[in-house]
C-alpha positions as CSV (number, residue, x, y, z in Angstrom):
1,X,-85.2,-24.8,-19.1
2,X,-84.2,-26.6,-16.2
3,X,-87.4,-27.9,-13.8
4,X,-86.2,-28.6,-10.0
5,X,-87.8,-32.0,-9.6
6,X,-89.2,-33.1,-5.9
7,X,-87.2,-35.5,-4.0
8,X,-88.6,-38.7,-2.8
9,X,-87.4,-39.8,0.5
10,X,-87.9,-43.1,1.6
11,X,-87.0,-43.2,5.3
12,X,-86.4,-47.1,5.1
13,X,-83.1,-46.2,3.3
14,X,-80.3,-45.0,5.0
15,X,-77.8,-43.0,2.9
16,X,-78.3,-39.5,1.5
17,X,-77.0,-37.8,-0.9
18,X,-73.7,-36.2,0.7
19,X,-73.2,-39.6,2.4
20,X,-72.7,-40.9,-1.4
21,X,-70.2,-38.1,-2.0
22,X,-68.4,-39.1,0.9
23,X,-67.9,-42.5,0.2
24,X,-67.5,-41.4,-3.6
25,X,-64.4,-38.6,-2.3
26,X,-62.6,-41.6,-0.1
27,X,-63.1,-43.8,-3.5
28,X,-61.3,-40.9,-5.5
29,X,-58.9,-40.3,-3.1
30,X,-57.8,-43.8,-3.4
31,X,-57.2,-43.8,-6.5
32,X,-55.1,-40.6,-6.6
33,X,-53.0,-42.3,-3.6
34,X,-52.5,-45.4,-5.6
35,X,-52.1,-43.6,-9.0
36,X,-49.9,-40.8,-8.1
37,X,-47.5,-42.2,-5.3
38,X,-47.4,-45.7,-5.1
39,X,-47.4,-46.3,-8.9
40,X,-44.1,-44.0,-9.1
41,X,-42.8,-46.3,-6.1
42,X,-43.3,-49.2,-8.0
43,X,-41.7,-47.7,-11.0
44,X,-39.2,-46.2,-9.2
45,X,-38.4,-50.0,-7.7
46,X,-38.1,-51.4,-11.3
47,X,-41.6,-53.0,-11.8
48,X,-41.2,-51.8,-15.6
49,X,-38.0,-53.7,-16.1
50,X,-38.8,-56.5,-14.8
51,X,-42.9,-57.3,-16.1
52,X,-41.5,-59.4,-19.1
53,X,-39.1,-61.6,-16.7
54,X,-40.8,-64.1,-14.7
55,X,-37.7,-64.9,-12.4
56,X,-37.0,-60.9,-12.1
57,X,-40.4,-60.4,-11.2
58,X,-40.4,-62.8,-8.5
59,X,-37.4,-61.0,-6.6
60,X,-39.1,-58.0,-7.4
61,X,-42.6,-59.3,-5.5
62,X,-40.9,-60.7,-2.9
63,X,-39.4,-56.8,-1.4
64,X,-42.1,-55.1,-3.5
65,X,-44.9,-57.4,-2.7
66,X,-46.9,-55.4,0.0
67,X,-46.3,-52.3,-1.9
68,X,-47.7,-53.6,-5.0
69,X,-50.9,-55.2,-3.2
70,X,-51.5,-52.2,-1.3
71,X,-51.4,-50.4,-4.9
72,X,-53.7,-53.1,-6.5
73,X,-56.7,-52.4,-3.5
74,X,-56.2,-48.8,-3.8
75,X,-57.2,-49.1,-7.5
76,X,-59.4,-51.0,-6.9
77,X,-61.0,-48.8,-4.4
78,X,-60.6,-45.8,-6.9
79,X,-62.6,-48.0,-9.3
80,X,-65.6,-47.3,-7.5
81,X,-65.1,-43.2,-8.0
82,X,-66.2,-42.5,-11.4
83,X,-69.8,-44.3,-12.0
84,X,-70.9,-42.3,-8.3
85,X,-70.0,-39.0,-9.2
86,X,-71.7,-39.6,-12.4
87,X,-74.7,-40.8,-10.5
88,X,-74.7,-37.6,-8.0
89,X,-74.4,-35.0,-11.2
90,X,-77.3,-36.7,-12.7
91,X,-79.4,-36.5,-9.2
92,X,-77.8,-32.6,-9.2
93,X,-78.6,-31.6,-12.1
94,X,-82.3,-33.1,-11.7
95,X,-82.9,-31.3,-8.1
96,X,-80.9,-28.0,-8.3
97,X,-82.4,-25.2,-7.7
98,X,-80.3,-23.1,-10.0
99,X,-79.1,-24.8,-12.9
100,X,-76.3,-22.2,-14.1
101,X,-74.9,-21.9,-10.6
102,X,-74.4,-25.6,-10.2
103,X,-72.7,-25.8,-13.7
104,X,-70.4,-22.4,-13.2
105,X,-69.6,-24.0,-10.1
106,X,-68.4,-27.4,-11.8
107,X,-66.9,-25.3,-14.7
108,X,-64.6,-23.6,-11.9
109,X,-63.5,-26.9,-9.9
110,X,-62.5,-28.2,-13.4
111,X,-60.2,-25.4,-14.5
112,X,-58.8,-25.1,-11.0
113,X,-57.9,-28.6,-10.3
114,X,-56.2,-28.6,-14.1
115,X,-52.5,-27.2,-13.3
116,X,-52.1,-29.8,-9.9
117,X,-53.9,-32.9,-11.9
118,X,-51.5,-31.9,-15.0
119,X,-48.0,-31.5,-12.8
120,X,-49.2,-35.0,-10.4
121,X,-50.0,-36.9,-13.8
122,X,-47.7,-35.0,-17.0
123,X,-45.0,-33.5,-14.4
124,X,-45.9,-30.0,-16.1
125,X,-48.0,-27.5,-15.0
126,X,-50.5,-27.8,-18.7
127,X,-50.7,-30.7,-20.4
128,X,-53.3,-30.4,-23.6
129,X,-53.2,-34.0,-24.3
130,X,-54.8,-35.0,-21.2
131,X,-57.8,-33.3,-19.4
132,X,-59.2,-34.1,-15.6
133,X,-61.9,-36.0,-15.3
134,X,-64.0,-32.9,-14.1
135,X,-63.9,-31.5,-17.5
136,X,-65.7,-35.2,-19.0
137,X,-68.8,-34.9,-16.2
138,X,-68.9,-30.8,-17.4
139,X,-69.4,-32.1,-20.5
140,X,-71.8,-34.6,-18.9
141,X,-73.6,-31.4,-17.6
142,X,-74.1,-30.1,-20.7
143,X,-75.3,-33.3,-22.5
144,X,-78.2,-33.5,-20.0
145,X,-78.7,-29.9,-20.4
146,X,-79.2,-30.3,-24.3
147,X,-81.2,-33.4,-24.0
148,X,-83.7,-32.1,-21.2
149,X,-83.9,-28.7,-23.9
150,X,-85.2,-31.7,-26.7
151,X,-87.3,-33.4,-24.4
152,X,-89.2,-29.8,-23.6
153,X,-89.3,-28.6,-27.8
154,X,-90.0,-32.2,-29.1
155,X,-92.7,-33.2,-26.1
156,X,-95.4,-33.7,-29.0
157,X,-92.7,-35.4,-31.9
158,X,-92.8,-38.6,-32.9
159,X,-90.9,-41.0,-30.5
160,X,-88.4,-41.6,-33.1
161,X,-87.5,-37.8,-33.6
162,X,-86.6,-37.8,-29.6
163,X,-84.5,-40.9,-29.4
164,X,-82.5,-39.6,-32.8
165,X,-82.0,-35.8,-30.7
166,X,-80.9,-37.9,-27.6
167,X,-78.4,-40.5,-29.9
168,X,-77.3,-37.2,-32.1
169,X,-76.5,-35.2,-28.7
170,X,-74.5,-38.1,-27.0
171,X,-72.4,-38.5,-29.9
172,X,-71.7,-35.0,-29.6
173,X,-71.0,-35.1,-25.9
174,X,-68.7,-38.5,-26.6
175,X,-66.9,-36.6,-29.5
176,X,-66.3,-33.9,-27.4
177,X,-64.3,-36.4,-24.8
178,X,-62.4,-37.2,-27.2
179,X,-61.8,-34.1,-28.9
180,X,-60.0,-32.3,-25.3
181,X,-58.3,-35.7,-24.0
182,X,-60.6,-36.2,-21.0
183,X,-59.8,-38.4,-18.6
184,X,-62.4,-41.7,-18.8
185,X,-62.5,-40.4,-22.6
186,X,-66.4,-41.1,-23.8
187,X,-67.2,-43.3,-20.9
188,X,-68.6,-40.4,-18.9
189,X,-70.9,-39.2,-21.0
190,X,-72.1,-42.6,-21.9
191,X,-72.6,-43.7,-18.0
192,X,-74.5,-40.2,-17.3
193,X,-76.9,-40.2,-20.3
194,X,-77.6,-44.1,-19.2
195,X,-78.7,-43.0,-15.7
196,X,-80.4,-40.2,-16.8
197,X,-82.8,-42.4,-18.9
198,X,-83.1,-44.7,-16.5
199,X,-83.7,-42.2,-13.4
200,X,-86.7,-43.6,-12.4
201,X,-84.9,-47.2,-12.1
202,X,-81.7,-45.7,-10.3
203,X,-80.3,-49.3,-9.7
204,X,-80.9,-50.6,-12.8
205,X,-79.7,-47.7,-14.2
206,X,-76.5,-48.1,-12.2
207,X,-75.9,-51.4,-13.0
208,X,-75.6,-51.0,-16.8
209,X,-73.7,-47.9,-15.9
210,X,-71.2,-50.3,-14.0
211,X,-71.3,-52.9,-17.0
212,X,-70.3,-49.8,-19.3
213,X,-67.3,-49.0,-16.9
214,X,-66.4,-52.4,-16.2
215,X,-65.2,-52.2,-20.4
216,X,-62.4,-49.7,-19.3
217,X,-60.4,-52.4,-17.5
218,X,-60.3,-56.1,-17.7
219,X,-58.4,-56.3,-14.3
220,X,-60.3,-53.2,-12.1
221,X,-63.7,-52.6,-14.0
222,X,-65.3,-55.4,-12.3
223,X,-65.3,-54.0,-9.0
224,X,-67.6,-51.1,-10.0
225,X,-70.6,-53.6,-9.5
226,X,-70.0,-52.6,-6.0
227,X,-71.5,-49.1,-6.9
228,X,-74.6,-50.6,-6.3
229,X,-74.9,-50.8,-3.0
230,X,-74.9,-47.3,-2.4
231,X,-77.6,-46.4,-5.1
232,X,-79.6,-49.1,-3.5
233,X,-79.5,-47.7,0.1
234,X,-80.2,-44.3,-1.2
235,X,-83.2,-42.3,0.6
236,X,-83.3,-39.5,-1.7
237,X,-82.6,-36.9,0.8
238,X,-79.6,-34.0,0.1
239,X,-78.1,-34.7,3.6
240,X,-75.1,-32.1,4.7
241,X,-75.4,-28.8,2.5
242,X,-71.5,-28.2,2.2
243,X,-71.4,-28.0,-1.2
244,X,-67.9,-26.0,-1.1
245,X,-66.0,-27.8,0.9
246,X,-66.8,-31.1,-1.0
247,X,-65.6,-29.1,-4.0
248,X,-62.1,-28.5,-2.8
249,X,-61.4,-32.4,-2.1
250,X,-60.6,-32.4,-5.3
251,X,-57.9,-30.3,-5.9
252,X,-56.9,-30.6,-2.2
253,X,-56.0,-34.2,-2.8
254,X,-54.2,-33.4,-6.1
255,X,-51.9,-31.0,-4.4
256,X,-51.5,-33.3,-1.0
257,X,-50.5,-36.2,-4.0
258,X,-48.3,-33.8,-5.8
259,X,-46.5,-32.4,-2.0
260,X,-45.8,-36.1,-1.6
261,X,-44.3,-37.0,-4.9
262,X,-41.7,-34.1,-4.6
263,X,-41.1,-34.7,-0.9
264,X,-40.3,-37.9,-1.8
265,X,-38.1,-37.6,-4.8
266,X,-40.8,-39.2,-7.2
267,X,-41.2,-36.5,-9.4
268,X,-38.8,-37.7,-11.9
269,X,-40.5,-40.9,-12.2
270,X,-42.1,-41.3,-15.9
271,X,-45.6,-42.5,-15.8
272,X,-47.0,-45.3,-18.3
């Protein structure tokens, strides 16, 4: 059973909680910009043939250089995505007001952004080696779920008994990532059930979520440090109740991405 907890506003702060899914949307739409399109430019330019070949490389920097800078701050930016949404379904899931809702409502953003995530990143309209990222916080969903479900039937166990539920459930969760192919494979799971248990130290919590991500990539996983700053400013307040519309970002971007990769002749281009 799912208890809607009270928020705590603290008016010192300045950003609420859509503001964060704002800045986390422009973060992800980065990263679909960068991924999708400009990667296939790059690609398309040769960047493949020439990575092993210092002198080929340096022709190919100096007509591709802007283009492959512009690329590298775009991931960059996208970086910053993943550990913010994880931080917003944990705050969701902790003040909704109707659990099931909240989770159908995930469950359908995830199965309708499939087909454009699978033609912008397979070229095919179903690709069931590779999952959108929506799936892996749906699973995230249902990790906090379970664990919130042992917290209530083990209140009076032995502390031990709860942390083994908790370890036994992530596993689960992480095994279940790996199982469908989700995008960020167990790292989702891993960063939600770390700000969970830290909830009531939100920036700590986010800054070992940060050092988890920061594992994924030796070149971009650093800049999620900057995740803090948001969770630091945070007031605790819902802010703009457009639930909807922030859902169809999503799959709006993916089919704006895909639109531009056929436009511009990309959509031959194989992805690493």
């Amino acid at each position: 059973m799912n208890y809607t907890k009270p928020r705590t506003s603290d008016s010192r702060k300045k950003l609420s909680g859509s503001t964060i899914k704002i800045i986390a949307m422009v973060t992800m739409v980065a990263g679909i910009l960068a991924t999708a399109v400009f990667d296939r430019i790059l690609l398309k330019n040769g960047l493949a043939e020439v990575s092993n070949d210092a002198d080929a490389y340096q022709v190919f920097m100096e007509t591709n250089g802007t283009l492959f800078i512009t690329d590298f701050v775009l991931q960059m930016i996208g970086g910053l995505a993943l550990p913010l949404f994880c931080f917003l379904l944990v705050e969701g899931f902790m003040h909704t007001s109707d659990l099931k809702k909240y989770a159908i409502g995930l469950g359908v953003l995830a199965v309708v952004s499939e087909v454009p995530f699978d033609l912008v990143y397979s070229g095919t309209p179903w690709n069931i080696y590779r999952q959108n990222p929506v799936f892996a916080l749906l699973i995230g969903l249902g990790l906090l779920i379970l664990i919130e479900k042992a917290e209530v039937s083990l209140a009076h166990s032995a502390p031990w008994k709860q942390s083994t539920v908790r370890l036994l459930t992530a596993v689960g969760a992480c095994a279940l990532s790996m199982i469908l192919c989700v995008d960020y494979g167990i790292f989702t799971a891993i960063i939600v059930l770390v700000l969970y248990m830290f909830r009531s130290r939100q920036v700590f919590g986010m800054a070992l979520g940060c050092f988890l991500m920061s594992m994924t990539s030796q070149l971009f996983g650093f800049i999620t440090f900057v995740d803090i700053l948001p969770v630091l400013f945070y007031n605790g307040e819902r802010g703009i109740r457009k639930k909807y519309v922030f859902y169809a970002v999503y799959p709006a971007a993916l089919v704006i991405a895909y639109v531009i990769v056929v436009l511009a002749g990309l959509q031959g281009v194989k992805m690493a």
